[in-house]
LOMI-190999 format. One record per residue: x, y, z of N, C-alpha, C, O in turn. Coordinates in steps of 0.001 Angstrom, whole numbers, plus 500000, padded with zeros to 6 digits. Layout:
! residues N
XYZXYZXYZXYZ/...
This chain:
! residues 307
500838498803500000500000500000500000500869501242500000501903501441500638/500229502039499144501214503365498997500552504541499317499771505015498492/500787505223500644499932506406501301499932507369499975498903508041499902/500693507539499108501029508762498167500586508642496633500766509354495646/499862507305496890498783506830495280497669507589495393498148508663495029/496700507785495596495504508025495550494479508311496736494541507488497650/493524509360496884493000509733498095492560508475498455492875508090499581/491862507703497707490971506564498459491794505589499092491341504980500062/493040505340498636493906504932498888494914505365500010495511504472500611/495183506926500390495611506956501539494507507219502292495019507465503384/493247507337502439492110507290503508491933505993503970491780505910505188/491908504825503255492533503282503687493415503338504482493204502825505581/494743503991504211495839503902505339495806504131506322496220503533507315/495029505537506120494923506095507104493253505330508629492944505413509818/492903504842507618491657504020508473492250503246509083491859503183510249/493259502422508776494550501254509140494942501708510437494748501092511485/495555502922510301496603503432511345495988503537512339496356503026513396/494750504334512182493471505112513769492987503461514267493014503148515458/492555502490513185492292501201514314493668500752515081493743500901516301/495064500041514118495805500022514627496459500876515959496896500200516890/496496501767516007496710502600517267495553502396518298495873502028519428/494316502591518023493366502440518815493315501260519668493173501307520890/493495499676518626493311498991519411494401497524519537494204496328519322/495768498425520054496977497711520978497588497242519719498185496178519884/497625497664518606498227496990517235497290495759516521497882494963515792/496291495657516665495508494977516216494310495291515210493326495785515760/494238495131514103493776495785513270492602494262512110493073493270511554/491020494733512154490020493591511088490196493628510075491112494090509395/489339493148509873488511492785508190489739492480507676490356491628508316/490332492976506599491429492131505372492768491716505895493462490755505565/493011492807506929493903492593508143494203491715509117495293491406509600/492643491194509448492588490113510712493599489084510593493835488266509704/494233489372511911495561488280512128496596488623511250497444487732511239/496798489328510694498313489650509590499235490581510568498876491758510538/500214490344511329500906490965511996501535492637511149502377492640510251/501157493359511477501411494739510947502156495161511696502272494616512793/503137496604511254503692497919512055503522498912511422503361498748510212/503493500067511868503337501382511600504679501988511227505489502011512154/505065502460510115506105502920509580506139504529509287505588504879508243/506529505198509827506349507038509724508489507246509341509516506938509945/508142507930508012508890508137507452509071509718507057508121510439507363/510113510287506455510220511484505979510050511330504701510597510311504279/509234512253503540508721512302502520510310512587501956511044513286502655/510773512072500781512019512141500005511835513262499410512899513694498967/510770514061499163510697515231498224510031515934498937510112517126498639/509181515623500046508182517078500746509481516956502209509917518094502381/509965516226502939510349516360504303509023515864505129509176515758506346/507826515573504621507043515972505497506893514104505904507087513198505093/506415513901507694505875512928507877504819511618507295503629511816507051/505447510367507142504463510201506211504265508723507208505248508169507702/502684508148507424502792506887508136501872505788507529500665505848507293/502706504825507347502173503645506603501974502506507148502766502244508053/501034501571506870501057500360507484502018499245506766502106499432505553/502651498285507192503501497360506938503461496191507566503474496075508791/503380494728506291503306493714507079505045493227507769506135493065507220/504676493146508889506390492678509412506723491111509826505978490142509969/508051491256509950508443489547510623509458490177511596510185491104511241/509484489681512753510057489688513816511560488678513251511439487732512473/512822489102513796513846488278513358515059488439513976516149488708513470/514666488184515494515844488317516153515160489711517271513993489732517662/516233490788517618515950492040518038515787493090517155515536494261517443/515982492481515793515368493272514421513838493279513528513281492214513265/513362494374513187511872494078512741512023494048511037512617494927510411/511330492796510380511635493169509058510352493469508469509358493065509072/510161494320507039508819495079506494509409494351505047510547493996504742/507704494276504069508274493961503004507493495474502071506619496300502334/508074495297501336507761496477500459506898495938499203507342496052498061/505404495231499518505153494119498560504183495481497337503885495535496144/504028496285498462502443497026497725501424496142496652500867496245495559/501593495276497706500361494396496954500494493536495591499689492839494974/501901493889495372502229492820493858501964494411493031502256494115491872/501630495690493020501982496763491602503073496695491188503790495739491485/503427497540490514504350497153489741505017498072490010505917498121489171/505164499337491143505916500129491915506246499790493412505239499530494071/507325499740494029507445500160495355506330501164495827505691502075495301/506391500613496978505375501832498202506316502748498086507480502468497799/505783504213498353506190505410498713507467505463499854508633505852499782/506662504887500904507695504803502206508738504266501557509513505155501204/509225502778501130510097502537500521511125503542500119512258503638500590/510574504293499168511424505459498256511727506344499539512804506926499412/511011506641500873511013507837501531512166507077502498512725508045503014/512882505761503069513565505330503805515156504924502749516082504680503523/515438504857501778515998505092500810516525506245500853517648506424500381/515838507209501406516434509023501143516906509074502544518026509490502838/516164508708503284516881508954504873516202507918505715515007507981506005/517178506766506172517120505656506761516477505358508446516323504252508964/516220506520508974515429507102510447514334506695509785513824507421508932/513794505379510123512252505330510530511573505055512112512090504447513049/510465505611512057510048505165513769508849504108513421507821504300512772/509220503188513927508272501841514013507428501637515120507957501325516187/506230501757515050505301501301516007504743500036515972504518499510514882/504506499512516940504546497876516513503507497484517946503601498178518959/502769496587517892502160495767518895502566495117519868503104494071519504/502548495328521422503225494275522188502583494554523353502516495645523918/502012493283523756501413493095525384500046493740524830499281493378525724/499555494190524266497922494596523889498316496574523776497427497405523954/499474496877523523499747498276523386500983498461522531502091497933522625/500570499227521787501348499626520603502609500811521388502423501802522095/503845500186520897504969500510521580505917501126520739506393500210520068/506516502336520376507301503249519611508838502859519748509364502971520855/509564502410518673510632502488518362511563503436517336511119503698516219/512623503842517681513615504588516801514118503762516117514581502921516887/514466503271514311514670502605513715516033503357512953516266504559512820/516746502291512559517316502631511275517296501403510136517602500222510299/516844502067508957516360500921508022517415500481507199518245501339506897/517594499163506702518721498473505866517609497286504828516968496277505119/517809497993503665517527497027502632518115495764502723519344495825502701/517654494649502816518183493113502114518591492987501246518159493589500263/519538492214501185520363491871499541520281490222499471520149489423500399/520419489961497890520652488822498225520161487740498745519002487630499144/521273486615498781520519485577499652519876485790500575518842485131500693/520197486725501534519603487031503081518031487343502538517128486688503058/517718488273501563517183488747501231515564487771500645514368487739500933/516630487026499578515771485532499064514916484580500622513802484058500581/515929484614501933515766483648502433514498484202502848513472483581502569/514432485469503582513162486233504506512183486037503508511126485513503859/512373486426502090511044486851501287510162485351501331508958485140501476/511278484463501145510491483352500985510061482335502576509451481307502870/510488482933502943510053482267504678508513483463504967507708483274505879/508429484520504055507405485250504694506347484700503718505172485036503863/506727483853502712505566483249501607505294482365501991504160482026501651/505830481667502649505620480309503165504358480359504774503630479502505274/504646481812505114503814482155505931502414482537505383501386481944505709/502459483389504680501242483686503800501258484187502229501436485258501650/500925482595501794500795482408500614500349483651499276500366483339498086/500032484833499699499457486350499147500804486508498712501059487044497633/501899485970499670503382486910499102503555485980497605503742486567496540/503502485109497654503797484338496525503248484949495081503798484836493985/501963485649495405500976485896493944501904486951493959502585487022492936/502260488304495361502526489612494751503716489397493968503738489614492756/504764488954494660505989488369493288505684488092492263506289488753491419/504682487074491692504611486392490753503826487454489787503623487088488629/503441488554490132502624489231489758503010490470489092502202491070488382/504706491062489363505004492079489129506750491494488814507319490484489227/507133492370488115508389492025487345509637492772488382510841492554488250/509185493445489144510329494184490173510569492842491325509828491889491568/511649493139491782512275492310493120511558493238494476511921494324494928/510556492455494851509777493189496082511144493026497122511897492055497195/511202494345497919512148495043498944511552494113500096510386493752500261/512986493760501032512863493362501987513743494190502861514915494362502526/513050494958504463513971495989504973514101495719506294513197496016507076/515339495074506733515466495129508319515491496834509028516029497905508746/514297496153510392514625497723510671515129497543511887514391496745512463/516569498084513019517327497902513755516974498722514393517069499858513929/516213498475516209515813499703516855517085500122517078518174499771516625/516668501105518021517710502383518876518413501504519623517610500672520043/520074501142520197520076500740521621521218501086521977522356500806521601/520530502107523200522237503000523624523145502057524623524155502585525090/522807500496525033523236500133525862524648499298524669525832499370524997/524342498807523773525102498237522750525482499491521984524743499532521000/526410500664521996526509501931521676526468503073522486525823504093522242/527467502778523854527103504320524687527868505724523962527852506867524417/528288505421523159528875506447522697527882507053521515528213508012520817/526489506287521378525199507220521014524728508193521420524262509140520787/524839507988522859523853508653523758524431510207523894523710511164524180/525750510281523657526390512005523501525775512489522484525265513600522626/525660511841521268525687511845519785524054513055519768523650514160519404/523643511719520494521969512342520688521567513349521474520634514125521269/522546513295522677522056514340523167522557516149522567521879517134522857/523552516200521915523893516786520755522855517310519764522573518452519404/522463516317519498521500516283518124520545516689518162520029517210517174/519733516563519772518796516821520243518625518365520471517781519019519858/519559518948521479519739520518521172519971521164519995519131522046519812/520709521081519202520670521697517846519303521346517056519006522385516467/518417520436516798517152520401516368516440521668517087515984522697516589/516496521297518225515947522312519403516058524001518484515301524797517929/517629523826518816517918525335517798517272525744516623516682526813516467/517462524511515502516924524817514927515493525186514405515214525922513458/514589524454515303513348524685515640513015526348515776512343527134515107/513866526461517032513109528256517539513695528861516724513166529956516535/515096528577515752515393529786514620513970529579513610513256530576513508/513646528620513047512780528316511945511321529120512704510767529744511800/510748529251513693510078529514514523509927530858514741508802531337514887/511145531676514790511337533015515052511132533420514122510326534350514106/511611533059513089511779533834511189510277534139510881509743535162510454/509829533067511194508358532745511062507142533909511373506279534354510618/507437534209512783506568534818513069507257536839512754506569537858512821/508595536742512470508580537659512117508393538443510780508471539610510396/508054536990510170507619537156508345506016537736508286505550538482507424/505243537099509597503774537352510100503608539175510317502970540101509814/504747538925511524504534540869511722504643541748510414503915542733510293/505587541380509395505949541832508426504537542232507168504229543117506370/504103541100507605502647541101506595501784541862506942501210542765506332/501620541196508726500532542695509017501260543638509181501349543597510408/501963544617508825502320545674509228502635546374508172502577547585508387/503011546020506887503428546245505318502316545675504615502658545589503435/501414545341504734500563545015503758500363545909502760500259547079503126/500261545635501353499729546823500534498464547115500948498112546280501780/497612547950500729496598548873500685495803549075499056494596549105498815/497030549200498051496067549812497328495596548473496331496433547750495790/494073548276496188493539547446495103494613546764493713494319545674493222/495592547405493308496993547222492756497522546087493051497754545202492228/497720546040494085498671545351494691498303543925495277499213543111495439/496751543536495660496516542810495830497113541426495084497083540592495989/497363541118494514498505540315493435499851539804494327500332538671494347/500246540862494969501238540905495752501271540276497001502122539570497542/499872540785497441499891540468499053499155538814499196499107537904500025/498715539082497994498107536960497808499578536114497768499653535110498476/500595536458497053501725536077496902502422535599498388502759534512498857/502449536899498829502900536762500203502221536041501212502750535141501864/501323536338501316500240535169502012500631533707502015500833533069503048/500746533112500520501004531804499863502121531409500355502275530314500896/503373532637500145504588532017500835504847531812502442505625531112503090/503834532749502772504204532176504565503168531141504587503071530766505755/502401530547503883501300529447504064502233528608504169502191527774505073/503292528649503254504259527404502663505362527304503846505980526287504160/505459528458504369506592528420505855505991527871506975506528527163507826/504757528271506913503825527578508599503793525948508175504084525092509011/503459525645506968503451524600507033504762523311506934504665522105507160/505976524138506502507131523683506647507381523363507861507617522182508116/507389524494509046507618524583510165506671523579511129507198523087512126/505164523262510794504829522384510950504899520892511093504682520254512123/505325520299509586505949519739509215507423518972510332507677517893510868/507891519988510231509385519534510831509173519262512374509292518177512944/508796520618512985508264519962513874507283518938514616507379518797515835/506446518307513956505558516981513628506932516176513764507211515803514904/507883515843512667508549514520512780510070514511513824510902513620513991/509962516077514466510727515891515473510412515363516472511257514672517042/509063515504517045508359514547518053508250513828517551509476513766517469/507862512824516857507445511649516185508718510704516636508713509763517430/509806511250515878511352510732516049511683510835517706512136509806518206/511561511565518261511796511721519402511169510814520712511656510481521792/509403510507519853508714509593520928509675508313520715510350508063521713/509867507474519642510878506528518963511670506317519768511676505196520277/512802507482520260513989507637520878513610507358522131514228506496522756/512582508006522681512454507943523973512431506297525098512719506120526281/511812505108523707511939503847524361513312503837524454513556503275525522/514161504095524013515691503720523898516187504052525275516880503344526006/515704505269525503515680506262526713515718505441527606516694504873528097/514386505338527897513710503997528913514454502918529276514733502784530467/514817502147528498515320501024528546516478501433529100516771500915530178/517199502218528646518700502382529208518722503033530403519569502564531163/518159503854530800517774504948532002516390504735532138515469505225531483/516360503773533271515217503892533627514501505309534924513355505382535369/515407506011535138515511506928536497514745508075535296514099508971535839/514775508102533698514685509030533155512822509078532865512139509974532369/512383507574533467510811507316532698509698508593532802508809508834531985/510066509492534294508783510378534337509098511405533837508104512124533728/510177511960533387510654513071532308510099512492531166509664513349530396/509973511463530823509791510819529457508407511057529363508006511846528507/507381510316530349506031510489530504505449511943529948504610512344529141/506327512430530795505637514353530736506220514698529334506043515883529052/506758514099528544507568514533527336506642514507526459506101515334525725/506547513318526677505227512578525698503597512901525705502712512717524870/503614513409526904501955513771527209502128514904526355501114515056525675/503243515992526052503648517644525863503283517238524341502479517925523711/503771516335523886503591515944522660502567516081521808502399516735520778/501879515298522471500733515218522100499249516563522548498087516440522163/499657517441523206499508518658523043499902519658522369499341520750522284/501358519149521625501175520320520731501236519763519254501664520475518345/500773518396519027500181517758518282498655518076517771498213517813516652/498077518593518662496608519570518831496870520940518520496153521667517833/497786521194518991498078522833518825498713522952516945498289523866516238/499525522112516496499783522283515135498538521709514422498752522027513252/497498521124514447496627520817513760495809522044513784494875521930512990/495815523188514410494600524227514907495831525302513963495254526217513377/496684525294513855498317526171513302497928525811512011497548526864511500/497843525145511414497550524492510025495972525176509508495908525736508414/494924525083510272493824525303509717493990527046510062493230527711509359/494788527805510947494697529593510769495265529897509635494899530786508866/496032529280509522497505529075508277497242528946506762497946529373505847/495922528175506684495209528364505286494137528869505479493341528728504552/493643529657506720492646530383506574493407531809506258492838532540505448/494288532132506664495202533328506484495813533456505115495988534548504574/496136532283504568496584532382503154495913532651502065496513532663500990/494442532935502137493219532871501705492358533912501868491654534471501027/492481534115503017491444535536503660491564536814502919492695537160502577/490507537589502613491111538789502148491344540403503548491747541547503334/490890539765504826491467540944505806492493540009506700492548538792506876/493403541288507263494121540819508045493872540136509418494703539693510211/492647540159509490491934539278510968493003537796510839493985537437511489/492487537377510032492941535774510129494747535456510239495430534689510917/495058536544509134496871536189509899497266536997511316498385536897511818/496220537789511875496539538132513709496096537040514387496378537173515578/495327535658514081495265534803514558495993533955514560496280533199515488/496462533990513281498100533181513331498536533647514002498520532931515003/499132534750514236500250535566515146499810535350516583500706535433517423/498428535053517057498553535094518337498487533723518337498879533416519462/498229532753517757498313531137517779499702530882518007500022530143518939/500857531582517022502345531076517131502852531669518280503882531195518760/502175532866518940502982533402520203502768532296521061503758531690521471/501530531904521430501208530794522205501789529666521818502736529486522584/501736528933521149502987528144520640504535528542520988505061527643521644/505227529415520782506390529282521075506755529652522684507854529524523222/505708530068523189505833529696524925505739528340525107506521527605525710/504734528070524547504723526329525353505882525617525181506466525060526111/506423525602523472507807525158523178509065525631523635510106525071523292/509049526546524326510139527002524906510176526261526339511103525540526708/509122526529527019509670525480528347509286524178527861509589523517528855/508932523527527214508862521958526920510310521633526125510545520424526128/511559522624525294512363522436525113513306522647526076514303521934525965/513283523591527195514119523783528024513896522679529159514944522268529658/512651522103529674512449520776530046513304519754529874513940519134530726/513254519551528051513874518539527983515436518580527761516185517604527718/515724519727527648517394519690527526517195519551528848516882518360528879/517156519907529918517512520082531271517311518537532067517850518345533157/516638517678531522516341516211531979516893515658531392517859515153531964/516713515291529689517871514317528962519158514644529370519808514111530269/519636516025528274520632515871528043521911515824528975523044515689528512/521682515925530107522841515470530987523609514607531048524829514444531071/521785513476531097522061512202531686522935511523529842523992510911529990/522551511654528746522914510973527769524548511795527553525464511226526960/524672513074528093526190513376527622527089512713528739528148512313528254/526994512523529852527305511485531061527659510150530528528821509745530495/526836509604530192526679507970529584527836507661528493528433506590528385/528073509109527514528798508783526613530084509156526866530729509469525865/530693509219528013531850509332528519532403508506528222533572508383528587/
């Protein structure tokens, strides 16, 4: 299945994902009993978050996905989007609750490659038709969680990585809202110009939603990371908790950022981009102590570890 074929086609996926999440990784009808994971990837050409369902095989402490899309005669999207940048976050089923991993993805080659595809046909006979069905070599992709305990010299890496995102966030963030003041405050006036100020509109539509965007798959990536967290530091779990609850609040707050954002790009008075402007002020308070939070709880403990 390819989220990036066709509306009816990613509204399927997307029906996939809301049961799957809903209920502990378990997902009916064409699904029933086919072990799935949730695959959220970066778009190879937008950046933007993209989440797909995938049938997997467990294989060791590694998760493998096949890239069957059903026997077409293209790779899935995700495919092409883990290809461009190998960070996927895998959500997967365990104990009756769907549990977030930080991935890095590695195509199969080869024999290794031959052996899984055909141990996953032998499981369910569907793999056999999609091969037989399409002239491409369907992708087989181990995906290798996070583990800072096999790698402490990650855990600096990340906590590194983690502040400079950070940075880069409130620079992308700041520009932002000062492109906003700029609009309301310079707007043309005269009937002329309107041409102009639609222009401008369009391009900060295209910045809120960039900024959106990025920030979406920095949490996303980050919930991922956070089992890694866990597991290795367990002293770190109720920083993690409150991380994650923050998350998902301003997971609400960019969905409400998105709909001022094309109401503003659109509008013909300036009402609707002062609602942006007071939406992103509120926004970058909350993100400021939920980033200073979390530098101040992680990153200690992970630049410590990587001593």
């Amino acid at each position: 299945m390819n989220q990036e074929q066709l509306p009816t086609a990613e509204n399927f996926n997307q029906g996939v994902v809301r049961e799957f999440r809903a209920n502990g990784g378990v997902v009916g009808g064409m699904f029933a009993g086919v072990p799935l994971a949730l695959l959220t990837t970066a778009g190879a050409k937008t950046g933007r978050p993209r989440t797909n369902p995938a049938v997997q095989l467990r294989d060791g402490d590694r998760i493998l996905v096949f890239a069957s899309n059903a026997g077409q005669a293209n790779n899935p999207g995700w495919y092409h989007n883990l290809l461009a940048n190998p960070q996927v976050t895998l959500e997967i089923g365990e104990g009756g609750t769907v549990r977030t991993y930080a991935t890095r993805a590695v195509p199969l080659e080869g024999e290794e490659r031959d052996k899984f595809y055909g141990l996953q046909a032998e499981l369910d006979p569907a793999f056999h038709a999609y091969q037989a069905g399409t002239a491409r070599r369907i992708p087989v992709v181990a995906l290798y969680p996070l583990d800072l305990a096999a790698d402490p010299a990650r855990s600096r890496a990340i906590g590194e990585q983690l502040a400079r995102h950070h940075n880069d966030l409130r620079r992308e963030l700041g520009a932002l809202r000062t492109e906003i003041e700029n609009l309301l405050s310079g707007r043309p006036r005269s009937p002329g110009t309107e041409p102009a100020l639609a222009a401008l509109r369009q391009e900060m539509f295209g910045h809120c939603l960039t900024f959106c965007d990025n920030l979406q798959l920095h949490h996303i990536r980050e919930d991922g990371a956070f089992t890694a967290f866990e597991s290795r530091f367990p002293r770190l779990t109720p920083a993690v908790d409150k991380l994650r609850q923050e998350h998902r609040v301003v997971t609400e707050a960019l969905a409400r950022l998105r709909t001022l954002a094309e109401n503003a790009a659109t509008a013909a008075g300036a009402t609707e981009i002062a609602e942006l402007r007071d939406e992103l002020a509120l926004l970058t308070a909350g993100l400021e102590d939920h980033f200073a939070y979390e530098e101040a709880q992680l990153v200690p403990v992970l630049d410590a570890s990587g001593e």
